[in-house]
Backbone as XML, in Angstrom:
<?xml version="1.0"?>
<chain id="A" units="angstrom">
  <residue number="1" name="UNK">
    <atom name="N" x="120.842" y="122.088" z="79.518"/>
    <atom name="CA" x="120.088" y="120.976" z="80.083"/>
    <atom name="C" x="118.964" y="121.525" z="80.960"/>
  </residue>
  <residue number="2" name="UNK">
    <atom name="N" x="118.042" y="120.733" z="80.723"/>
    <atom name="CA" x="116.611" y="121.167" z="81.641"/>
    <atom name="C" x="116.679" y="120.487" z="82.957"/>
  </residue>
  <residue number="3" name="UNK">
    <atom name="N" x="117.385" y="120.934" z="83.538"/>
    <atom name="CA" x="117.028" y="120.694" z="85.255"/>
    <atom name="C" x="115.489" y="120.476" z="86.034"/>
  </residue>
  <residue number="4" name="UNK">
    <atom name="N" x="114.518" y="121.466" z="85.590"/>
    <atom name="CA" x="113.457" y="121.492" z="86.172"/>
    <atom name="C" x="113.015" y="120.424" z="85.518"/>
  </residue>
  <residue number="5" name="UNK">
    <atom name="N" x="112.997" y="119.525" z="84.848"/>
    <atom name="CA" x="112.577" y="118.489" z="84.486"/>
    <atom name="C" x="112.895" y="117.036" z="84.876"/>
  </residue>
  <residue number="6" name="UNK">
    <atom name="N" x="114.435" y="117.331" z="85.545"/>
    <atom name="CA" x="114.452" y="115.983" z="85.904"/>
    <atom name="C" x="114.768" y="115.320" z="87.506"/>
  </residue>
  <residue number="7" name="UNK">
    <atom name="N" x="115.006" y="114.372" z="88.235"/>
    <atom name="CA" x="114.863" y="113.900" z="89.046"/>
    <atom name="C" x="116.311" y="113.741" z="89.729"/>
  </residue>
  <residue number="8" name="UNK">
    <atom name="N" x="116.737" y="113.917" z="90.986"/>
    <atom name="CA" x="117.221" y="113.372" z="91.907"/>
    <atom name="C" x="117.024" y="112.758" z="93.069"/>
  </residue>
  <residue number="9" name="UNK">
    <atom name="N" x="116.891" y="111.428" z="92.784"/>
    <atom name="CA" x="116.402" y="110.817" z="94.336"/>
    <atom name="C" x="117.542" y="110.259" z="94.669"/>
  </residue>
  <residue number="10" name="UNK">
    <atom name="N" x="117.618" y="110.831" z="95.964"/>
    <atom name="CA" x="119.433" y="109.755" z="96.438"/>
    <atom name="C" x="118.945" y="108.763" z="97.479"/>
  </residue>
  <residue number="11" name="UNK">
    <atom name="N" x="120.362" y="107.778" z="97.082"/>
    <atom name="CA" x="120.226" y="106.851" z="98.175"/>
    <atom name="C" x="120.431" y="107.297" z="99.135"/>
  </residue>
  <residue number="12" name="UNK">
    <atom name="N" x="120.213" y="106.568" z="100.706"/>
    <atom name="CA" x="120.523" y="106.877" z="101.818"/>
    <atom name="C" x="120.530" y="105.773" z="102.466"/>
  </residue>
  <residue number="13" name="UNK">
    <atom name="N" x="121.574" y="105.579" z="103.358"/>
    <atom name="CA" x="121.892" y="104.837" z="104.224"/>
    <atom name="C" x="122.428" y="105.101" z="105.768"/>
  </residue>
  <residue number="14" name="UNK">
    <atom name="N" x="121.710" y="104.808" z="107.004"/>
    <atom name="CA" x="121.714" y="105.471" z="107.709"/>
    <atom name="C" x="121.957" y="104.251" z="108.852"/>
  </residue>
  <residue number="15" name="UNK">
    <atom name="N" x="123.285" y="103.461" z="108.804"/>
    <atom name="CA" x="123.322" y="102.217" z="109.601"/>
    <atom name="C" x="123.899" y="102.656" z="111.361"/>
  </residue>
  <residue number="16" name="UNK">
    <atom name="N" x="124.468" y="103.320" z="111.555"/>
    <atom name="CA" x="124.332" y="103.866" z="112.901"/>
    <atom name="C" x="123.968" y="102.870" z="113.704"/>
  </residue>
  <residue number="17" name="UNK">
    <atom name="N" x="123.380" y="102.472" z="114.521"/>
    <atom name="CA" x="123.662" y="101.711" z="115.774"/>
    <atom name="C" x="123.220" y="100.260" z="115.028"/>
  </residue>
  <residue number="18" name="UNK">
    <atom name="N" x="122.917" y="99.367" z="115.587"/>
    <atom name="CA" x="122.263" y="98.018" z="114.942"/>
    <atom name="C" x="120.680" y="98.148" z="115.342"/>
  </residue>
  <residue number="19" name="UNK">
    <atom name="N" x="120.478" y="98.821" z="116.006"/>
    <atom name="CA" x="119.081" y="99.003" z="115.985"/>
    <atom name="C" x="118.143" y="100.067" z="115.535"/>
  </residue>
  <residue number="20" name="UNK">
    <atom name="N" x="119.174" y="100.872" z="114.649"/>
    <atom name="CA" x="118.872" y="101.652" z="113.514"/>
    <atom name="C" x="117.953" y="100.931" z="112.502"/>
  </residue>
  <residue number="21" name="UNK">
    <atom name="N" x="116.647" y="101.760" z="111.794"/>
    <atom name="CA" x="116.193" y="101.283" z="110.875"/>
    <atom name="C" x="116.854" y="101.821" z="109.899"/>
  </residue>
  <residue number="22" name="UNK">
    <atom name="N" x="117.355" y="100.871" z="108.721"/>
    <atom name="CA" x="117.798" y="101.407" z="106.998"/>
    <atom name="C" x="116.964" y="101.455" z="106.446"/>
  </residue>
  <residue number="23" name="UNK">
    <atom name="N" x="116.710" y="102.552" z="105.415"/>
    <atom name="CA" x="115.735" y="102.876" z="104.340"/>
    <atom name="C" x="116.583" y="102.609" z="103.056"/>
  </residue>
  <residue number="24" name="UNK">
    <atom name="N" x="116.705" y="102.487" z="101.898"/>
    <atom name="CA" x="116.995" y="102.236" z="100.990"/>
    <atom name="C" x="116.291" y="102.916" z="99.444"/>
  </residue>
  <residue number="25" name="UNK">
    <atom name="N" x="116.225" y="103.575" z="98.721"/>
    <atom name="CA" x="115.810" y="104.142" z="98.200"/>
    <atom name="C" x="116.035" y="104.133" z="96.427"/>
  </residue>
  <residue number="26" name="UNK">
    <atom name="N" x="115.331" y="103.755" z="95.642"/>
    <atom name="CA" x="115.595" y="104.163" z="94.089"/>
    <atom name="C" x="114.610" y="104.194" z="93.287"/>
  </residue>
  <residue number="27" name="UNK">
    <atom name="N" x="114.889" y="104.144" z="92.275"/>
    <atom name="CA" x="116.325" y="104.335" z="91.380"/>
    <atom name="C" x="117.003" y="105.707" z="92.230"/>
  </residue>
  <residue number="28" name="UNK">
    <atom name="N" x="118.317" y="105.421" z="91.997"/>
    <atom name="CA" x="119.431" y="106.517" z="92.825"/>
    <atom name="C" x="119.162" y="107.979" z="92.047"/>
  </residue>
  <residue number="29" name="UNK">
    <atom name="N" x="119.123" y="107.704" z="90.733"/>
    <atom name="CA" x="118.460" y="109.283" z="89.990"/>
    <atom name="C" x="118.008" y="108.779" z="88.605"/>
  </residue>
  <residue number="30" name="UNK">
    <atom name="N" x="116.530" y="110.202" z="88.186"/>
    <atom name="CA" x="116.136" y="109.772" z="86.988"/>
    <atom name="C" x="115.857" y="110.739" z="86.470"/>
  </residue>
  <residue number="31" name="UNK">
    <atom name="N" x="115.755" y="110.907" z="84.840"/>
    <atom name="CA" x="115.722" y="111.667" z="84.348"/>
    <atom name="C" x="114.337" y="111.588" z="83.324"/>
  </residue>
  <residue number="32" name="UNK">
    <atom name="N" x="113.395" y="111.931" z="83.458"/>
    <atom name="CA" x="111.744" y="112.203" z="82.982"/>
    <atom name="C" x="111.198" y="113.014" z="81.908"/>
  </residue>
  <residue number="33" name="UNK">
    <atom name="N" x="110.280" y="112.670" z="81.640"/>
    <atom name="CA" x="109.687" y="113.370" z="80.479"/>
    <atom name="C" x="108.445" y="113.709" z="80.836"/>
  </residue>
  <residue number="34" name="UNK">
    <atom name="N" x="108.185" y="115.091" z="80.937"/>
    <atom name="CA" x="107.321" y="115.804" z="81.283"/>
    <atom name="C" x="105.599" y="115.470" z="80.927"/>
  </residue>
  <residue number="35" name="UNK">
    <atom name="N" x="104.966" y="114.532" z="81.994"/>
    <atom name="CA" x="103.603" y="113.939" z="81.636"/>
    <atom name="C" x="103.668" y="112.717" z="81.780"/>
  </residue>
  <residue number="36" name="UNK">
    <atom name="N" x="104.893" y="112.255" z="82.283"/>
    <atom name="CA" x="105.198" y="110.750" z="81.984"/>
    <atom name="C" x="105.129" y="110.401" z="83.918"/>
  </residue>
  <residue number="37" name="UNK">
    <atom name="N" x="104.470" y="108.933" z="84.229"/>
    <atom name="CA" x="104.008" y="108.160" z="85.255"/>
    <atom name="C" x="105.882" y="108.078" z="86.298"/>
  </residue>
  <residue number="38" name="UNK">
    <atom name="N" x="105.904" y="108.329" z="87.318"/>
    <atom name="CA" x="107.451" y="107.701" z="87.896"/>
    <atom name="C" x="106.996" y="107.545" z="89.232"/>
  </residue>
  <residue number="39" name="UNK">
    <atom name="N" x="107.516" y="106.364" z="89.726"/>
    <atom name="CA" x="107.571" y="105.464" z="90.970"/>
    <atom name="C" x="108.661" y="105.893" z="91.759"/>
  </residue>
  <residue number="40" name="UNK">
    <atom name="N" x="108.879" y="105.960" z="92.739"/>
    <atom name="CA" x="109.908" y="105.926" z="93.627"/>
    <atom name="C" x="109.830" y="104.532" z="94.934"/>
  </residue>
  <residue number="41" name="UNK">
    <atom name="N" x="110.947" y="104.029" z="94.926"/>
    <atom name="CA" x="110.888" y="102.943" z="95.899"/>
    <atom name="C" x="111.479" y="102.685" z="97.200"/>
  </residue>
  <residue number="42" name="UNK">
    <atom name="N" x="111.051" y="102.632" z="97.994"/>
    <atom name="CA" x="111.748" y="102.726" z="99.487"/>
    <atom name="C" x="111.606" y="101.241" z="100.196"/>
  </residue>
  <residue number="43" name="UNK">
    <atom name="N" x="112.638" y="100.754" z="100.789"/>
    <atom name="CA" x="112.651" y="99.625" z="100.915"/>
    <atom name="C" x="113.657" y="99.669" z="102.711"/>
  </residue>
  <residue number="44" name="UNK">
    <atom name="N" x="112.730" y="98.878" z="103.492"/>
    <atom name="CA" x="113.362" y="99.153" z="104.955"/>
    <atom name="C" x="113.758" y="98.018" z="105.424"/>
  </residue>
  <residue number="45" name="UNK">
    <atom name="N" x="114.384" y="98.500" z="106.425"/>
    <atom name="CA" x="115.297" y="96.910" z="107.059"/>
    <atom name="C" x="113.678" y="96.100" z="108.096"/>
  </residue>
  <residue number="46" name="UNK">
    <atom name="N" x="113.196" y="97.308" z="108.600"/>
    <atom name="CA" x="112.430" y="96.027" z="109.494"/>
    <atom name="C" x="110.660" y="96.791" z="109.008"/>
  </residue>
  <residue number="47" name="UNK">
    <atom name="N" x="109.634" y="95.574" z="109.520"/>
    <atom name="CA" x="108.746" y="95.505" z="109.639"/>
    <atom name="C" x="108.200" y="97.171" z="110.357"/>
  </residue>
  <residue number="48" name="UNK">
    <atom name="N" x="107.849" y="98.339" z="108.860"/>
    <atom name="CA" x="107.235" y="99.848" z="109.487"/>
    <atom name="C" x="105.692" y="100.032" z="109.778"/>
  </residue>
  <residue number="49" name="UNK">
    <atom name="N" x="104.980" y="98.602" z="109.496"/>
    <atom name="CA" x="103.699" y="98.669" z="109.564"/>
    <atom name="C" x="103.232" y="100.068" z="108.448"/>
  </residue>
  <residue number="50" name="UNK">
    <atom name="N" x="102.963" y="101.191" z="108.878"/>
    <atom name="CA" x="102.631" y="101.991" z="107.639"/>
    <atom name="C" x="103.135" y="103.561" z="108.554"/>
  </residue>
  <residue number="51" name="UNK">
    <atom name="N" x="104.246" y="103.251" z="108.909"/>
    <atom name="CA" x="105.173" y="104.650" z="109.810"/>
    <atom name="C" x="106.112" y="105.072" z="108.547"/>
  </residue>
  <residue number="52" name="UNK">
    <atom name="N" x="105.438" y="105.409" z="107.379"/>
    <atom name="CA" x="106.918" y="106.501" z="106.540"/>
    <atom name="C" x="105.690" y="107.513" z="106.364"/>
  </residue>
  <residue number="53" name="UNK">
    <atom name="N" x="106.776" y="108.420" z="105.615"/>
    <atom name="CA" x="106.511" y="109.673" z="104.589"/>
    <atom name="C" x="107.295" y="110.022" z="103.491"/>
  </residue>
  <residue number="54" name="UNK">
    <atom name="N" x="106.984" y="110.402" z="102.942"/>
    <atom name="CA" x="107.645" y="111.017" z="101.686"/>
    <atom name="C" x="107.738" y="112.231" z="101.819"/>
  </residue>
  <residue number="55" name="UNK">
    <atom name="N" x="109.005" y="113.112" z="101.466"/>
    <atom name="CA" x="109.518" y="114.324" z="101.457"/>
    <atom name="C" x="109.631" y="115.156" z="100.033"/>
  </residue>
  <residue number="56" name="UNK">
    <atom name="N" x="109.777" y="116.120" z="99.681"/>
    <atom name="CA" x="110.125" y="116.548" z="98.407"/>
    <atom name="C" x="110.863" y="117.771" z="98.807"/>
  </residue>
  <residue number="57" name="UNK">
    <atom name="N" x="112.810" y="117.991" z="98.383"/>
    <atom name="CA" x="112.964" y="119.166" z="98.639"/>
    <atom name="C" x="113.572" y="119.893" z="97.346"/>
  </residue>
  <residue number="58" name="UNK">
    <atom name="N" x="113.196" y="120.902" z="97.554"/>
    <atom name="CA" x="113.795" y="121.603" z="96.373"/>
    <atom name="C" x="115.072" y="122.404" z="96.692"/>
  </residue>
  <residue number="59" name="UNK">
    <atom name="N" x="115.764" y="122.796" z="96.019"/>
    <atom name="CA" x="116.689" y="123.851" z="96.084"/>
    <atom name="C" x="116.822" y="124.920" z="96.554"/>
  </residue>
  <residue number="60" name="UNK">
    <atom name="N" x="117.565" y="125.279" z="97.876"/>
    <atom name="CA" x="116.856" y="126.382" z="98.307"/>
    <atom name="C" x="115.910" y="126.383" z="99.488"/>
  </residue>
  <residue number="61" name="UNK">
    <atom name="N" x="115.305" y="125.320" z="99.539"/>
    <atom name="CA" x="114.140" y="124.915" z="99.992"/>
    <atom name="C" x="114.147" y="124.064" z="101.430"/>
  </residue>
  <residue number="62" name="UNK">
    <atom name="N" x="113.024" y="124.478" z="102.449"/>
    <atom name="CA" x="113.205" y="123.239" z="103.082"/>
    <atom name="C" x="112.344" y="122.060" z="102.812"/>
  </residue>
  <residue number="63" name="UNK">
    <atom name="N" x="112.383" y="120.658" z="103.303"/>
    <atom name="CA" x="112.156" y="119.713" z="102.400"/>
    <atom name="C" x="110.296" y="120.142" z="102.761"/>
  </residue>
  <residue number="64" name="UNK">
    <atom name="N" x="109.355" y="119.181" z="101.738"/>
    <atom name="CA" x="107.975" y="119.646" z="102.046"/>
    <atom name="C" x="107.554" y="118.684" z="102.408"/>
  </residue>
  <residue number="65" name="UNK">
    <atom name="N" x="106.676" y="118.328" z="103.383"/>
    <atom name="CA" x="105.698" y="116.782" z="103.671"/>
    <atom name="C" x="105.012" y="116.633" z="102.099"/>
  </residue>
  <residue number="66" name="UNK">
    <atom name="N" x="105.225" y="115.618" z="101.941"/>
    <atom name="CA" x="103.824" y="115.172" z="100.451"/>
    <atom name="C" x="102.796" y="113.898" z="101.092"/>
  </residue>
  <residue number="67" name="UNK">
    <atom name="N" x="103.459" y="113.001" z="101.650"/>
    <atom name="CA" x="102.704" y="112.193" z="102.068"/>
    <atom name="C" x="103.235" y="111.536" z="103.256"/>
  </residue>
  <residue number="68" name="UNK">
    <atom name="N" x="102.023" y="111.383" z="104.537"/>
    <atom name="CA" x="102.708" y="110.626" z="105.852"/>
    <atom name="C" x="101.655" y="109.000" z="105.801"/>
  </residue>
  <residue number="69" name="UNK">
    <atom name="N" x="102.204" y="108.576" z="106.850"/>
    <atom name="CA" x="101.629" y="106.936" z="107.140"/>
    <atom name="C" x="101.314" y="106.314" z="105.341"/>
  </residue>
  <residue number="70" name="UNK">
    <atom name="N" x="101.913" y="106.424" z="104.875"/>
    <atom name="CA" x="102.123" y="105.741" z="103.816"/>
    <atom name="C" x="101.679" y="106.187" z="102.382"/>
  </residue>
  <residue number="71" name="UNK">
    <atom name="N" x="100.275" y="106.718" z="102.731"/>
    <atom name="CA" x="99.835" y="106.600" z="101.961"/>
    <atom name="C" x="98.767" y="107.865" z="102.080"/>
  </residue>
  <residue number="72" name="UNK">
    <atom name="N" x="98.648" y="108.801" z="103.104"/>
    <atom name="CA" x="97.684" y="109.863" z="103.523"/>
    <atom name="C" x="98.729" y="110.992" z="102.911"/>
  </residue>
  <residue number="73" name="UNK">
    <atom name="N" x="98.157" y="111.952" z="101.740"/>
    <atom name="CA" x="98.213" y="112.968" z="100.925"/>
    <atom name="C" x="98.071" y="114.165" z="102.030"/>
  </residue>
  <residue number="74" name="UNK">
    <atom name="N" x="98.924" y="115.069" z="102.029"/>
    <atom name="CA" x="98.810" y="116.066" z="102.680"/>
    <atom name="C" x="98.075" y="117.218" z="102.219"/>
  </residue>
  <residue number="75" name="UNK">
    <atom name="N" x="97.573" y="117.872" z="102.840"/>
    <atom name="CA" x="96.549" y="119.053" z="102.323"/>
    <atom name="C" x="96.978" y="120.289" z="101.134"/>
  </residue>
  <residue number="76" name="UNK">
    <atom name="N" x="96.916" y="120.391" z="100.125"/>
    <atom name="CA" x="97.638" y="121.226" z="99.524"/>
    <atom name="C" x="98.522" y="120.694" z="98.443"/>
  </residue>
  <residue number="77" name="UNK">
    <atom name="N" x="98.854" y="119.387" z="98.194"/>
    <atom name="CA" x="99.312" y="118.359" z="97.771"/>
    <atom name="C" x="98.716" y="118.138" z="96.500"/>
  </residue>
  <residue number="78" name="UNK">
    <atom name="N" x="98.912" y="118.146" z="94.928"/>
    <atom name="CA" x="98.418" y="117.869" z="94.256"/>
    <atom name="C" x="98.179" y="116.455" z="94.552"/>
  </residue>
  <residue number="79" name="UNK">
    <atom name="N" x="96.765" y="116.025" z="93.587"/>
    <atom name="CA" x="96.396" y="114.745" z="93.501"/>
    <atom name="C" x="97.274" y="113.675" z="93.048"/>
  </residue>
  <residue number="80" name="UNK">
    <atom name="N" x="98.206" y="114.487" z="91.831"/>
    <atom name="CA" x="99.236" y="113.341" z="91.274"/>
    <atom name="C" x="100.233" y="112.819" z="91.803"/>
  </residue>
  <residue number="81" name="UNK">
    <atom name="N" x="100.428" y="112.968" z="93.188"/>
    <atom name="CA" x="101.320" y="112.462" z="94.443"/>
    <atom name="C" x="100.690" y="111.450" z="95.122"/>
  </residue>
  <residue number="82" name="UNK">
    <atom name="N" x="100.996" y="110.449" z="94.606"/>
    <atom name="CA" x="100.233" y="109.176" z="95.747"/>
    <atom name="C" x="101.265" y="108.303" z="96.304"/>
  </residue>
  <residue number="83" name="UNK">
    <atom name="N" x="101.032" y="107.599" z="97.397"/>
    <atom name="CA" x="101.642" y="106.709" z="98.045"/>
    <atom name="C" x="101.277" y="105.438" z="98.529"/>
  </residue>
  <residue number="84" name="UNK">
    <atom name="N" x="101.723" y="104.364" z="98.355"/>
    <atom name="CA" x="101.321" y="102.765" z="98.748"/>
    <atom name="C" x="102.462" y="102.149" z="99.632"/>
  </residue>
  <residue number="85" name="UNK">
    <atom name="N" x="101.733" y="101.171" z="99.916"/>
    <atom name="CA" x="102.893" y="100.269" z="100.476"/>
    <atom name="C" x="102.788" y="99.830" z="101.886"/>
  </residue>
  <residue number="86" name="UNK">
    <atom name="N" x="103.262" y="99.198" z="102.632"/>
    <atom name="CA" x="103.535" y="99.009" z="104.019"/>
    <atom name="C" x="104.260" y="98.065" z="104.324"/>
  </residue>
  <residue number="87" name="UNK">
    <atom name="N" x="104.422" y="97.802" z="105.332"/>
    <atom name="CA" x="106.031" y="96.639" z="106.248"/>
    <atom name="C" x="107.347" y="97.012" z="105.522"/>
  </residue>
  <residue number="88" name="UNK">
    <atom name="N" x="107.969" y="96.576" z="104.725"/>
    <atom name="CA" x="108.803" y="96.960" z="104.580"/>
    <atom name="C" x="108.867" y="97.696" z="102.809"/>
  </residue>
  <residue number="89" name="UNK">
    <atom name="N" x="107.942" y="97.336" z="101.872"/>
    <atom name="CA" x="108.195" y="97.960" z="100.870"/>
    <atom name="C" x="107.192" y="99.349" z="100.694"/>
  </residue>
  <residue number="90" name="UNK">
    <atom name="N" x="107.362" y="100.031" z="100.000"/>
    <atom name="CA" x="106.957" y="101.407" z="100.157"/>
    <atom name="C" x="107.126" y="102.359" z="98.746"/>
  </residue>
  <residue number="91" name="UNK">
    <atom name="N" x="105.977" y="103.171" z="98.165"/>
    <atom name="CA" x="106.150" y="103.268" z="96.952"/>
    <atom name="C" x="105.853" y="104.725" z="96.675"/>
  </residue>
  <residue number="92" name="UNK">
    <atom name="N" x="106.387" y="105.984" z="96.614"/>
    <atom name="CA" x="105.434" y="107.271" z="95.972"/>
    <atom name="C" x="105.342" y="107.054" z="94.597"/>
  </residue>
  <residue number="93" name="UNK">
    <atom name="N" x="104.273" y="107.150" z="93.853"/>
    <atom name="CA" x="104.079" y="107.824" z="92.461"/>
    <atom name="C" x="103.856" y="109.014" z="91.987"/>
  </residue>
  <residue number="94" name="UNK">
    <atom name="N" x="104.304" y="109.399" z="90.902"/>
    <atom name="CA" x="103.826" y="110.439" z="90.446"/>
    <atom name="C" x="103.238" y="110.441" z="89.177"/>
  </residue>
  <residue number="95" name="UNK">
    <atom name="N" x="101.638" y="110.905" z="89.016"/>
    <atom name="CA" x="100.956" y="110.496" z="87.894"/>
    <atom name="C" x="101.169" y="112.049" z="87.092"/>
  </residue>
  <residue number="96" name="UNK">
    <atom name="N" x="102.196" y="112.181" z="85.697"/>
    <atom name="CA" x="101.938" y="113.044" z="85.128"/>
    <atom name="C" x="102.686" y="113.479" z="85.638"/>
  </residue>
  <residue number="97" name="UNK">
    <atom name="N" x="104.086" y="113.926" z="86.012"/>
    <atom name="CA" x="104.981" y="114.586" z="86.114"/>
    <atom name="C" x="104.564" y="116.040" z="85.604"/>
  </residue>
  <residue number="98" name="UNK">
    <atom name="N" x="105.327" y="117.211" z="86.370"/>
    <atom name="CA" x="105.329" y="118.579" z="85.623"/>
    <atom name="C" x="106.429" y="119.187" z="86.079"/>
  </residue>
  <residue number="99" name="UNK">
    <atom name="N" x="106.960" y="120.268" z="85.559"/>
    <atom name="CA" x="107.963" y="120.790" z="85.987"/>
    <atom name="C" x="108.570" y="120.985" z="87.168"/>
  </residue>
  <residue number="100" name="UNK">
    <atom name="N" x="107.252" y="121.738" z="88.070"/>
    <atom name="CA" x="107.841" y="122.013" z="89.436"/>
    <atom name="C" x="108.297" y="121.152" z="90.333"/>
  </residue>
  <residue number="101" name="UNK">
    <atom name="N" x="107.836" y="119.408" z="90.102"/>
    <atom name="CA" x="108.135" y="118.552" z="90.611"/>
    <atom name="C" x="109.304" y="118.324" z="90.522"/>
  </residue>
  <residue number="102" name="UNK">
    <atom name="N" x="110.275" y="118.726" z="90.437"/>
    <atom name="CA" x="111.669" y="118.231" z="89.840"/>
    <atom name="C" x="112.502" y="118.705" z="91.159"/>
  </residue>
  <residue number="103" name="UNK">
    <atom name="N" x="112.996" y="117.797" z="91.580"/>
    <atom name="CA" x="113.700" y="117.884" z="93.082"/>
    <atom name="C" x="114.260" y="116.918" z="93.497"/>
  </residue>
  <residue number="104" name="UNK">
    <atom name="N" x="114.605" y="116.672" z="95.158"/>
    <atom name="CA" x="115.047" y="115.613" z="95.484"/>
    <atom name="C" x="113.652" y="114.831" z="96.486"/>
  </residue>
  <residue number="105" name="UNK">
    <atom name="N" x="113.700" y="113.482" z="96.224"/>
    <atom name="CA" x="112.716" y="113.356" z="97.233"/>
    <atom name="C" x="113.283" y="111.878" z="97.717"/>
  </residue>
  <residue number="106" name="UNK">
    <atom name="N" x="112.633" y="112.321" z="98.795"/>
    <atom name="CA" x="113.177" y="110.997" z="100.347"/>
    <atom name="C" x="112.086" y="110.453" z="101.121"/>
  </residue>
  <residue number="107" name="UNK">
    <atom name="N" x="112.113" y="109.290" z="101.428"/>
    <atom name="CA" x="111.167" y="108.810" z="102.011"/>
    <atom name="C" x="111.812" y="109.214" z="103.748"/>
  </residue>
  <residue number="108" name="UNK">
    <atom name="N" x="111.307" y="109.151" z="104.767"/>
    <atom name="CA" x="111.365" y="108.754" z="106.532"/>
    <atom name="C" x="110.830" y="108.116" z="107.137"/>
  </residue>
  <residue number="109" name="UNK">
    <atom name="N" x="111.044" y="107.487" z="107.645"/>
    <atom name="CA" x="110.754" y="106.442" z="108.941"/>
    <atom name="C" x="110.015" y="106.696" z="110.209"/>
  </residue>
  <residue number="110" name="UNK">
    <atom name="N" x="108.760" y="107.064" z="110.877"/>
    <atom name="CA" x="108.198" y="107.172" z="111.828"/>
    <atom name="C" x="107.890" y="106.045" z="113.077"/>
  </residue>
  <residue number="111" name="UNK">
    <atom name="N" x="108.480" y="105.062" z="112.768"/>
    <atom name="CA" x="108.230" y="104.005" z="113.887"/>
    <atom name="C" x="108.867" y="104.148" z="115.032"/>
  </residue>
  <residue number="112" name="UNK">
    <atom name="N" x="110.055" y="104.448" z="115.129"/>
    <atom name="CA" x="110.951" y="104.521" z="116.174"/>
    <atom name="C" x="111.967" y="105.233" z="115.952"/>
  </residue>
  <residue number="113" name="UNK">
    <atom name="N" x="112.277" y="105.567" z="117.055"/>
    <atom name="CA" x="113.788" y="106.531" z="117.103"/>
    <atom name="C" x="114.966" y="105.836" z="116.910"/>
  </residue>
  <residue number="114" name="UNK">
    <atom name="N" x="116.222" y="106.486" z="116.666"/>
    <atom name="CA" x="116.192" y="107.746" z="115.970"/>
    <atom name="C" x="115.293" y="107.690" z="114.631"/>
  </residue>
  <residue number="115" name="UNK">
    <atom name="N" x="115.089" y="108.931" z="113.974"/>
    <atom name="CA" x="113.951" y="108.440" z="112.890"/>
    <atom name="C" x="115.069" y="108.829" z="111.733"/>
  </residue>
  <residue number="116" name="UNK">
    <atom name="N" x="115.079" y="107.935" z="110.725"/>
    <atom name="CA" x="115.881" y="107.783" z="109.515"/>
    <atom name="C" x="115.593" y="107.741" z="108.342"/>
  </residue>
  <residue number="117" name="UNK">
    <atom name="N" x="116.280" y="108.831" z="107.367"/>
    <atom name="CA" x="115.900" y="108.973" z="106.130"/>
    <atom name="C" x="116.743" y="107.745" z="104.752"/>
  </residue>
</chain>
């Protein structure tokens, strides 16, 4: 099986106090075809205005920034990493999948503490 090809995004749930923000995250895992368009969806308990990021970690690895405040591409970042969204729904794409992309990736929460994946 080709690993470097396919996707693990896990859920996460991080309910801890009641004034914890939950992130919510899917599809829970996917499996891709190399060149092909994939969405990831993050979905929060309260109103983030445009306080996430998206993470990507690999194996081995510590996780990498790809994108913060929603939607701002980090330097070094291929182009085919984009991000939308704000208040509570929240979206990375990936245009054109390629191998190295194949990891786990997580959205975070920047509005308030504690900050939750």
């Amino acid at each position: 099986q080709d690993w470097s090809s396919q996707f693990f995004i896990p859920l996460f749930f991080f309910p801890g106090s009641s004034g914890d923000i939950i992130l919510t995250q899917s599809p829970g895992a996917q499996s891709v075809v190399l060149g092909q368009t994939v969405s990831i969806s993050c979905k929060t308990s309260c109103n983030l205005g445009g306080y996430l990021s998206w993470y990507l970690q690999k194996d081995g690895e510590s996780p990498k920034l790809l994108i913060s405040s929603a939607s701002s591409r980090q330097s070094g970042i291929p182009g085919r990493f984009s991000g939308s969204g704000s208040g509570t729904a929240f979206t990375l794409t990936i245009s054109g999948v390629q191998a190295e992309d194949g990891g786990v990736y997580y959205c975070q929460q920047h509005n308030s503490f504690p900050l939750t994946q």
